[in-house]
PALO-241384 format. One record per residue: residue number from 1; residue in three letters; z, y negated, x negated of N, C-alpha, C in turn. Coordinates in pm, whole numbers. Each point is the difference from the previous one (the first is absolute). Last residue first. Layout:
// PALO-241384
NODE     n   res      n.Z      n.Y      n.X     ca.Z     ca.Y     ca.X      c.Z      c.Y      c.X
NODE   NUM   ALA        Z        Y        X        Z        Y        X        Z        Y        X
...
END
This chain:
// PALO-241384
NODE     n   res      n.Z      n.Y      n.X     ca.Z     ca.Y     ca.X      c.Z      c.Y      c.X
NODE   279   UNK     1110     -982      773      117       83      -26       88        2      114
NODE   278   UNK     -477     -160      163      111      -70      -59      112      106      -33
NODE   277   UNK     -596       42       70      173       11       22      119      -51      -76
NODE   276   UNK     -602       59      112      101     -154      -77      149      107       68
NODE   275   UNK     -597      141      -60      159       -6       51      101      -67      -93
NODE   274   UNK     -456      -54      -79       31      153      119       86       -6       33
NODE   273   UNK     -328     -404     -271      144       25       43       41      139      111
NODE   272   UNK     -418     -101     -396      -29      -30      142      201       40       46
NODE   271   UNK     -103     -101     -478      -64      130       61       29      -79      134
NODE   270   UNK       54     -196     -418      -96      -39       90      -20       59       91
NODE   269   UNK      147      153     -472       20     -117       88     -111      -10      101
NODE   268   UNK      -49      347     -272      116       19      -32       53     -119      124
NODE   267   UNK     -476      235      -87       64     -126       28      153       27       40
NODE   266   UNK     -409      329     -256       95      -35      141       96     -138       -3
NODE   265   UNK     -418      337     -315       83     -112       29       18       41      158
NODE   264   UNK     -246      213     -467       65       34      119      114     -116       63
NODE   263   UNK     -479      -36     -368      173       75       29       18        1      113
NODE   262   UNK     -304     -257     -379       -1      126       93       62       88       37
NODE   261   UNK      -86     -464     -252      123      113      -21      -52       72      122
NODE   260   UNK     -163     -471     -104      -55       75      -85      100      129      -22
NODE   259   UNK      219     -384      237     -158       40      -15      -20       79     -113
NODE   258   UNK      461     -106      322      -72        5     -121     -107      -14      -39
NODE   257   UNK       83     -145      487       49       55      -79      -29       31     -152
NODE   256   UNK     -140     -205      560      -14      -22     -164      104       57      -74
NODE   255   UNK      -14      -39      518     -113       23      -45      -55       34     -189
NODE   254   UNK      455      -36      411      -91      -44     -124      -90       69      -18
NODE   253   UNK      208       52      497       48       41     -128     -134      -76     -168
NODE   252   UNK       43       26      513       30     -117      -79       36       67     -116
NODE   251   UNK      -69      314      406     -133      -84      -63       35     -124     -101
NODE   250   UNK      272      442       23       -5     -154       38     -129      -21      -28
NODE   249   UNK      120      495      240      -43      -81     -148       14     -141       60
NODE   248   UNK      192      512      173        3     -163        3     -117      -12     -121
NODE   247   UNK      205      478      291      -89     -111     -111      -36     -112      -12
NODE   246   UNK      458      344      215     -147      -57       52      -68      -52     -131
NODE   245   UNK      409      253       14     -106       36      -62     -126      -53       43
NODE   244   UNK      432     -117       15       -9       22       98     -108      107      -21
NODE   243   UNK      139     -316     -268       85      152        1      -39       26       94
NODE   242   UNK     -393     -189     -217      102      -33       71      132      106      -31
NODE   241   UNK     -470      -79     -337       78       85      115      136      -92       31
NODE   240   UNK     -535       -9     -291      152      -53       55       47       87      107
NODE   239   UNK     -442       73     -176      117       29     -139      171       -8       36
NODE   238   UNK     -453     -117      301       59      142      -25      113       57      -88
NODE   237   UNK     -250     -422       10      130      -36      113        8      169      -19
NODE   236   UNK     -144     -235     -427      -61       87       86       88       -3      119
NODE   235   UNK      -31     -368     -368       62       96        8      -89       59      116
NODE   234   UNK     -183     -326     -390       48      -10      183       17      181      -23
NODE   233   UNK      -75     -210     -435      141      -30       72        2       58      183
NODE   232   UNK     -383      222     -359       50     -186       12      101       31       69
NODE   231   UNK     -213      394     -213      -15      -95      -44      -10     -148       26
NODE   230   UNK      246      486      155     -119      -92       50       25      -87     -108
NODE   229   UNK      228      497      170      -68      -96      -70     -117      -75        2
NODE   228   UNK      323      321      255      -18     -125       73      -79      -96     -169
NODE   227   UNK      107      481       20     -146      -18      107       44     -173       66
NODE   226   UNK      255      226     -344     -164       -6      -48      -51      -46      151
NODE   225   UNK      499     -147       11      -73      125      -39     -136      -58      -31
NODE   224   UNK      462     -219      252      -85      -32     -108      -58      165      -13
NODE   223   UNK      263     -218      432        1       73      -77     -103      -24     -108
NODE   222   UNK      394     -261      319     -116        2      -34      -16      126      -49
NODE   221   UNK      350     -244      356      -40       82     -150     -116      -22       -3
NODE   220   UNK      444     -351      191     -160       12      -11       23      137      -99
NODE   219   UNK      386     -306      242      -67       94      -81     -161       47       64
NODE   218   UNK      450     -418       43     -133       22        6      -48      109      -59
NODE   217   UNK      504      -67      124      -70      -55     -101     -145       46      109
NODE   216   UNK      495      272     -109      -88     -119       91     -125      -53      -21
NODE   215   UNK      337      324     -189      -35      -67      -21      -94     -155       95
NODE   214   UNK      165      522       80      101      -92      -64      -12     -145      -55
NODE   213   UNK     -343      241      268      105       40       70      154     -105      -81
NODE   212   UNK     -481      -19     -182       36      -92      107       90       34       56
NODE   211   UNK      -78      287     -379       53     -113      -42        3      -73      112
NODE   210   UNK     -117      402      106      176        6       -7       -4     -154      -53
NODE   209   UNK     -410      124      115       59      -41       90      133       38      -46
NODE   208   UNK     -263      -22     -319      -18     -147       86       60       45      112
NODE   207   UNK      -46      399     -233       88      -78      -89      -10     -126       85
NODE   206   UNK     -162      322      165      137       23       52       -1     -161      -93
NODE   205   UNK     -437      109        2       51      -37      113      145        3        3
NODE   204   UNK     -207      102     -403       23     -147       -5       17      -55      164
NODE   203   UNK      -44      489      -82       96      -39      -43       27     -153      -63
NODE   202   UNK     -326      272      228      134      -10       61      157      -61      -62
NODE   201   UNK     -521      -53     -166       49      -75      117       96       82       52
NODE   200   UNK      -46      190     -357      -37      -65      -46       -8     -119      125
NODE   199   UNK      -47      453       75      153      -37      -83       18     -131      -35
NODE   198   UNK     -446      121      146      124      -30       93       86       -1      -10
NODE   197   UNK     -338       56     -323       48     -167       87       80       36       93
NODE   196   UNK       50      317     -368      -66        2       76       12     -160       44
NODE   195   UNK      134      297     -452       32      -93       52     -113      -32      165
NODE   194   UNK       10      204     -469      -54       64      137       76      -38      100
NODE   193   UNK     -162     -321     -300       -1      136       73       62       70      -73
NODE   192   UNK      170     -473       19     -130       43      -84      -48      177       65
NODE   191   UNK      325     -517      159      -57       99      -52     -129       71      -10
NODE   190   UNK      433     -441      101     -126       77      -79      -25       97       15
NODE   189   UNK      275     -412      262      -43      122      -58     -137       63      -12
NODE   188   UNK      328     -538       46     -148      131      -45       24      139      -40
NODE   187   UNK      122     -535      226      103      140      -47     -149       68      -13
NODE   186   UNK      136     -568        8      -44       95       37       -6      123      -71
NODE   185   UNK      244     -482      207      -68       86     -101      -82       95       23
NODE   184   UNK      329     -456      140     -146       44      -39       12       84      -68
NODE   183   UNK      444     -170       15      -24      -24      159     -159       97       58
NODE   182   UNK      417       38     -384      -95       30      -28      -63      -91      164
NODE   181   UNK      462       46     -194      -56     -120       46     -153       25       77
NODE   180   UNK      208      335     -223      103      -24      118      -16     -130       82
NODE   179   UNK     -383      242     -359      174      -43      -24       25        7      158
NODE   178   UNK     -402      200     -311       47      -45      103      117      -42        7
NODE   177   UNK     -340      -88     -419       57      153       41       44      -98      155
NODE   176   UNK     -310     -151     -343       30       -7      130       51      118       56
NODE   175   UNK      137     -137     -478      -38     -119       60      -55       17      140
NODE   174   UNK      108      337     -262      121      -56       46      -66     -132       81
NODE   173   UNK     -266      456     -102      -12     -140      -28      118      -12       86
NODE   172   UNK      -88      508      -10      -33     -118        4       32     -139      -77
NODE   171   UNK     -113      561      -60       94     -114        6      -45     -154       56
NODE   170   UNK     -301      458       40      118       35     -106      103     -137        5
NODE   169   UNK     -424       71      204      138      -20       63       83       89      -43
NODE   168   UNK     -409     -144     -247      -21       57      130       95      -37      115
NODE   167   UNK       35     -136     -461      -27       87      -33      -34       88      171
NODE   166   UNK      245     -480       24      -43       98     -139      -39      102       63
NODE   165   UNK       33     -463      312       62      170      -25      -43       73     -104
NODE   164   UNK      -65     -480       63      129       18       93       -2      131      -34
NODE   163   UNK     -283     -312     -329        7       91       54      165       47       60
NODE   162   UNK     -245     -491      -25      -18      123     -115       60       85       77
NODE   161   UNK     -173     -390      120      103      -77      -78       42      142      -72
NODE   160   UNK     -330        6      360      -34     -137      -66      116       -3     -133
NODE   159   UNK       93      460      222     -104      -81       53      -58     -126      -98
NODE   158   UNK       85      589       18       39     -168      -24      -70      -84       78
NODE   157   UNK       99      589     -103        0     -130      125       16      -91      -81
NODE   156   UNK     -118      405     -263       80      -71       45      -37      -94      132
NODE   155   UNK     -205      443     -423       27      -58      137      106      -50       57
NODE   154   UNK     -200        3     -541      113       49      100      -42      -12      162
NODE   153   UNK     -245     -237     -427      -43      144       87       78       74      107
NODE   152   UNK      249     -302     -390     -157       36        5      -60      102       49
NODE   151   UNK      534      -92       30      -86       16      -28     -148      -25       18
NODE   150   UNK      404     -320      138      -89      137       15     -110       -6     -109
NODE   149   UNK      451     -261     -120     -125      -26       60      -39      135       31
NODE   148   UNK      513     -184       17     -136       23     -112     -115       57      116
NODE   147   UNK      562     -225      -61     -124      -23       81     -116       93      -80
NODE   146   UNK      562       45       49     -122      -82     -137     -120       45       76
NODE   145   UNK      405      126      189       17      -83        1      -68      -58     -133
NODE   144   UNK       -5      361      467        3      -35     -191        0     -146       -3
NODE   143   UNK       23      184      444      150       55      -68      -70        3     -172
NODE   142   UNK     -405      -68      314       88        3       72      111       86     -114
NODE   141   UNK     -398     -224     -256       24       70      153      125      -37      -32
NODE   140   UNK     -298     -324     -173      169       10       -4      -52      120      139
NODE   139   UNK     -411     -214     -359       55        4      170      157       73      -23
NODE   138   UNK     -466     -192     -284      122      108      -17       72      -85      115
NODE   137   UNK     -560      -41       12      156      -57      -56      117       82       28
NODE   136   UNK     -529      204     -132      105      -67      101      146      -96      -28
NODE   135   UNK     -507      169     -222       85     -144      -26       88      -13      127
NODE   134   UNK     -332      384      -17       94      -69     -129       86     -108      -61
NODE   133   UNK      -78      256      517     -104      -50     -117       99      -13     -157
NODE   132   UNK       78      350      441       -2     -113      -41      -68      -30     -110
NODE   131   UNK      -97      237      471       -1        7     -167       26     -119      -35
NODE   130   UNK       68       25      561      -76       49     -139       49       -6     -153
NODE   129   UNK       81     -230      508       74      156      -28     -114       43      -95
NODE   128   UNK      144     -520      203      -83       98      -31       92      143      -34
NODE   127   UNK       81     -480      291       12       54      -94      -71      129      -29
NODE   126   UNK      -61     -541       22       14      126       92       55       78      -80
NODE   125   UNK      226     -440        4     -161        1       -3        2      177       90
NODE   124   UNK      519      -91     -137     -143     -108      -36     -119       39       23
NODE   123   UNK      539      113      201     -186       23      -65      -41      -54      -50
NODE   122   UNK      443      -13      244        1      -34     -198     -173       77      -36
NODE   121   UNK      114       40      478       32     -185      -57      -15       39     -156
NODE   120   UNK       -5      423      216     -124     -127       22      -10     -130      -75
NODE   119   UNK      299      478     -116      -27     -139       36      -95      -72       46
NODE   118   UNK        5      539      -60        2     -124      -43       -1     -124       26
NODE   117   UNK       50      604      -11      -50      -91       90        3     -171      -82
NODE   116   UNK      -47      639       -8       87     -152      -43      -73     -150      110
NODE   115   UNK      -39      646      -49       30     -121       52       47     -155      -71
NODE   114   UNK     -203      574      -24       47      -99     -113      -55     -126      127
NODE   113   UNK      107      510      184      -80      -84      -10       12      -98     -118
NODE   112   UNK      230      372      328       -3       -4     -182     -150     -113      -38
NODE   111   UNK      234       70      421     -136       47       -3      -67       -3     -154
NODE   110   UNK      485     -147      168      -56      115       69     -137       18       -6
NODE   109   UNK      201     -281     -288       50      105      -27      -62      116      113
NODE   108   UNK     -107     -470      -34      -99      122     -101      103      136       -2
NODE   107   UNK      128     -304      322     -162       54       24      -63       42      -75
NODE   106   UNK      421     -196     -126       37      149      127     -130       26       52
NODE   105   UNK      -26     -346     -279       59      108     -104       32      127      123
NODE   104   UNK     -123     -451      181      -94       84      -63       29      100     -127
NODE   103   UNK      349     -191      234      -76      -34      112     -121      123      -62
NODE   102   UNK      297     -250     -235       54      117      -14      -63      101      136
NODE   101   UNK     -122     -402     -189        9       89      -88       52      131       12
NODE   100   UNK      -19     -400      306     -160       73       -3       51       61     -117
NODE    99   UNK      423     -158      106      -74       62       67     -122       79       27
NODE    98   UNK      281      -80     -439       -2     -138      160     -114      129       59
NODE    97   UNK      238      198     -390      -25     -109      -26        4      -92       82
NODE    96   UNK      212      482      -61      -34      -82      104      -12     -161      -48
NODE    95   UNK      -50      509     -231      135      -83      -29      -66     -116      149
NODE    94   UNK      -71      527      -67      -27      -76       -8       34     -188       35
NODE    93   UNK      217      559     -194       -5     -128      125     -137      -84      -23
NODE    92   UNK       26      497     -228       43     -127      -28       -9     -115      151
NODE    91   UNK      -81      500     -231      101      -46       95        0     -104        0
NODE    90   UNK     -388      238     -139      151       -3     -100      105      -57       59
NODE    89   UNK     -353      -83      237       -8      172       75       92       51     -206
NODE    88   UNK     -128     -507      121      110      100       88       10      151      -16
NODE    87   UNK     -228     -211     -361      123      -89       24       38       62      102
NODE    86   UNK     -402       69      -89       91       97     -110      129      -69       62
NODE    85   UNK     -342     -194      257       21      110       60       65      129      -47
NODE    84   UNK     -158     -497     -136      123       48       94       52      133       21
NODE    83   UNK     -321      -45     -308      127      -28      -43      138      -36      148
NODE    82   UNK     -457       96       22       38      146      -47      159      -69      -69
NODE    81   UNK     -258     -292      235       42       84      106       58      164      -91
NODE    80   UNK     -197     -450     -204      145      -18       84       34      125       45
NODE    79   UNK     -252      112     -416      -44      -69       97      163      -35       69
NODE    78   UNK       20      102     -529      -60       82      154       11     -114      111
NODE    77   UNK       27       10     -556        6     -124      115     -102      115      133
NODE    76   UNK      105      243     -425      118     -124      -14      -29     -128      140
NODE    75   UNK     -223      434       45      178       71        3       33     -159      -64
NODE    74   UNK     -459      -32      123       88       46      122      116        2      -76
NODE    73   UNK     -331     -229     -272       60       80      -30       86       50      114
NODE    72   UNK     -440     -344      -58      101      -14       38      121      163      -10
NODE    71   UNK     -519     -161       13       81       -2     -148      136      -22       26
NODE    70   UNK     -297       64      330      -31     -179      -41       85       42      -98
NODE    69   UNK      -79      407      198     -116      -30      -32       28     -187      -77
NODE    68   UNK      366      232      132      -82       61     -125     -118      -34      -48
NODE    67   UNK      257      -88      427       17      -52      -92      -53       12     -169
NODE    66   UNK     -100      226      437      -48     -131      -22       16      -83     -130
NODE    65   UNK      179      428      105     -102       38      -76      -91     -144      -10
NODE    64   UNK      414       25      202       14        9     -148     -138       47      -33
NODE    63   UNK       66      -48      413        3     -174      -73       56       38     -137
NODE    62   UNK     -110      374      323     -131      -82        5       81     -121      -93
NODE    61   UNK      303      305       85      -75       24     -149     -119      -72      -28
NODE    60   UNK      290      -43      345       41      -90      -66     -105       37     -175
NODE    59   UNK      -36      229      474       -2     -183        1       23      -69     -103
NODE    58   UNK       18      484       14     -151      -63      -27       20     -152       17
NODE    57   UNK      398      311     -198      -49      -45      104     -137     -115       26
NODE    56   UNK      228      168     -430      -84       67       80      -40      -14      109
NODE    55   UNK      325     -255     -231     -158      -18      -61      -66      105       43
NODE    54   UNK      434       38      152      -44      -92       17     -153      -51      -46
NODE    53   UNK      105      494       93       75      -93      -88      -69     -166       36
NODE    52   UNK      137      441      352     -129      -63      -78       96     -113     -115
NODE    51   UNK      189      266      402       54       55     -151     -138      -91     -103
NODE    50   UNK       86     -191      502       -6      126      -43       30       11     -201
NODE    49   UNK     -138     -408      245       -6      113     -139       22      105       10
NODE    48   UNK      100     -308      380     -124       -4       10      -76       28     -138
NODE    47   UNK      443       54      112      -70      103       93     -114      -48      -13
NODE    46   UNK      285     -273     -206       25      102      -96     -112       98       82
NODE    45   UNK      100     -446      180      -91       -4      -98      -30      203      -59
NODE    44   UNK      318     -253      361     -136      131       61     -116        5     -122
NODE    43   UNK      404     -300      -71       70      159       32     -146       98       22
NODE    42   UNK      -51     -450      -41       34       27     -140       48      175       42
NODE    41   UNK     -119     -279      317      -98       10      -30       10       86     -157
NODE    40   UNK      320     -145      233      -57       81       80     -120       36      -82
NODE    39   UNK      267     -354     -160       66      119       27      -95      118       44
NODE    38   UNK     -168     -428       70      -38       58     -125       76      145      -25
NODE    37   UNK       72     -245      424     -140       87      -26      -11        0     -148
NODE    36   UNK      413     -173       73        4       94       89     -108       88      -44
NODE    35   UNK       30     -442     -123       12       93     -126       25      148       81
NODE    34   UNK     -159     -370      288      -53       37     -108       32      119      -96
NODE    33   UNK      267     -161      355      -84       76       38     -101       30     -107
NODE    32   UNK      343     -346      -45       23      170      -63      -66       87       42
NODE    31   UNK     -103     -525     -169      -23      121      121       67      130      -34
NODE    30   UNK        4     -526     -146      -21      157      -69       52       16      106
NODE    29   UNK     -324     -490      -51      156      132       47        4      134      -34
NODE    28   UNK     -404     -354      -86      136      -33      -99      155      114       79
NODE    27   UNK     -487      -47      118       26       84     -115      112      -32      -46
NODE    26   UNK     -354     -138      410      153      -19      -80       20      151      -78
NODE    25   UNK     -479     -278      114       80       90       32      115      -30      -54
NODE    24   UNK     -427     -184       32       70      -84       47       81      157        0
NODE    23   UNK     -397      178     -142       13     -141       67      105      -38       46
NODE    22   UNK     -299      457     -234       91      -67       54       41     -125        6
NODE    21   UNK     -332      495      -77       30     -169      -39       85      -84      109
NODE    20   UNK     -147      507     -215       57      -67       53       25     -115       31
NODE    19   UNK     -353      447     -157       73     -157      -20       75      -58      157
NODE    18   UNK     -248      482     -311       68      -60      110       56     -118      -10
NODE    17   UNK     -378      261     -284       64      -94      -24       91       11      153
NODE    16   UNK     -309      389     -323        3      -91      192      139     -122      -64
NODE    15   UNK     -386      345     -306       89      -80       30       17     -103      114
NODE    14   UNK     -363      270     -209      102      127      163      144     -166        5
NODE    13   UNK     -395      -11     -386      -16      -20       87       77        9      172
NODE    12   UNK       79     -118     -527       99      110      108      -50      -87      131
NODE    11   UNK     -237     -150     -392       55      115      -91       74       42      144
NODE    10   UNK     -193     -376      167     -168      138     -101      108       75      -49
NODE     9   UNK      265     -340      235      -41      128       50     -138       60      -13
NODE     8   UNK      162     -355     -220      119       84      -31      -54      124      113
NODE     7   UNK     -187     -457      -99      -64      104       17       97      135      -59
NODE     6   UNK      193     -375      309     -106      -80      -68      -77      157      -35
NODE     5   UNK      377     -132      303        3      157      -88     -102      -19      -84
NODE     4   UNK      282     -403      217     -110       47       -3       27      178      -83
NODE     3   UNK      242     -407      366       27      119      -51     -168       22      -51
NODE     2   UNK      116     -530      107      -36      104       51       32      149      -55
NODE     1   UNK       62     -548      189       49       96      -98      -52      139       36
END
């Protein structure tokens, strides 16, 4: 299984991907240490605006000006992170779903970033991050309850069976959202400049190590950008990262993937095992 950016990075060459991937974890206990760091994270939101308006702040104005370009309207469907980020700083709690949700909402809150993540087990095939076509199948986001199709051209995540996140990460797909059962998945943050890589690896380093702290499990990151594109499946061992920050590559990793798509790949399965802890 593989993450592709296929040719999504000719229109936003600067785009960095952070990935999380995860293995055998528990997700099913609520933690009050969790909602602790969202708290926190929700209180030190307001000092990082100062008096700025939300769509003014450069992190978030970079994904309304993204959005514009795939025909997408910022004020009726704003990105995850400008909508998390109207929601606390208007006072609002953030409500405590399971753990990796509430896990990577306190890593977009402290580095205002747009975070989500996704089931493994309910994947199908690979999954991609490009334009949609014209013939997508209508899909059930998350809290509606009549299914419909992406737009033509839109930017979405899908995979084999149709699209997990509308309009960038404007909403997700019910079908691989995370649950409490969740065991496989994996977490992604995005961004676009002026956004730096090192914001950008500091902040998929806390996120895997708070998810192995509460979670357990097998974690693996990766990073995606222009400078890992290649037109076949074998990954680069430079791309991978430990927590440790050592560099791994599997030599077993598949050989064969889509054909005829020129893109950006990483192997979702298969990653070489770093560490194993028991909740």
């Amino acid at each position: 299984m593989w993450l592709q950016l296929a040719d999504l990075i000719n229109e936003f060459p600067e785009l960095i991907l952070g990935v999380v991937i995860l293995h055998d974890i528990d997700n099913s206990q609520n933690r009050a240490e969790i909602t602790e760091l969202l708290r926190q994270a929700e209180a030190a939101l307001s000092g990082k605006f100062g008096g700025t308006p939300v769509i003014e702040h450069p992190y978030i104005a970079a994904w309304r000006e993204a959005y514009r370009k795939f025909g997408a309207k910022p004020k009726d469907y704003p990105s995850s992170v400008e909508n998390l980020t109207r929601r606390v700083l208007n006072g609002a709690n953030i409500g405590h779903i399971n753990n990796l949700v509430s896990l990577y909402n306190t890593i977009s809150l402290r580095h205002i970033l747009p975070v989500g993540g996704e089931d493994l087990d309910k994947i199908t095939g690979d999954v991609l991050l490009t334009r949609a076509g014209n013939d997508e199948s209508a899909v059930f986001l998350l809290g509606e309850k009549e299914a419909r199709a992406p737009h033509e051209g839109e930017i979405l995540y899908k995979d084999e069976v149709g699209a997990i996140c509308r309009r960038w990460n404007w909403k997700e797909a019910d079908r691989t959202k995370l649950t409490q059962k969740t065991k496989n998945a994996f977490l992604v943050i995005e961004a676009l400049p002026p956004v730096s890589r090192n914001t950008v690896e500091t902040a998929i380093h806390e996120l895997a190590e708070l998810v192995e702290q509460y979670c357990g499990g097998v974690v693996s990151t990766a990073f995606l950008d222009k400078d890992n594109r290649k037109s076949n499946p074998h990954f680069k061992c430079n791309s991978i990262f430990s927590l440790s920050s050592k560099r791994v590559c599997n030599d077993s990793a598949p050989t064969k993937a889509r054909t005829g798509t020129l893109g950006i790949l990483f192997l979702i399965t298969g990653f070489r095992k770093l560490k194993k802890r028991s909740v």
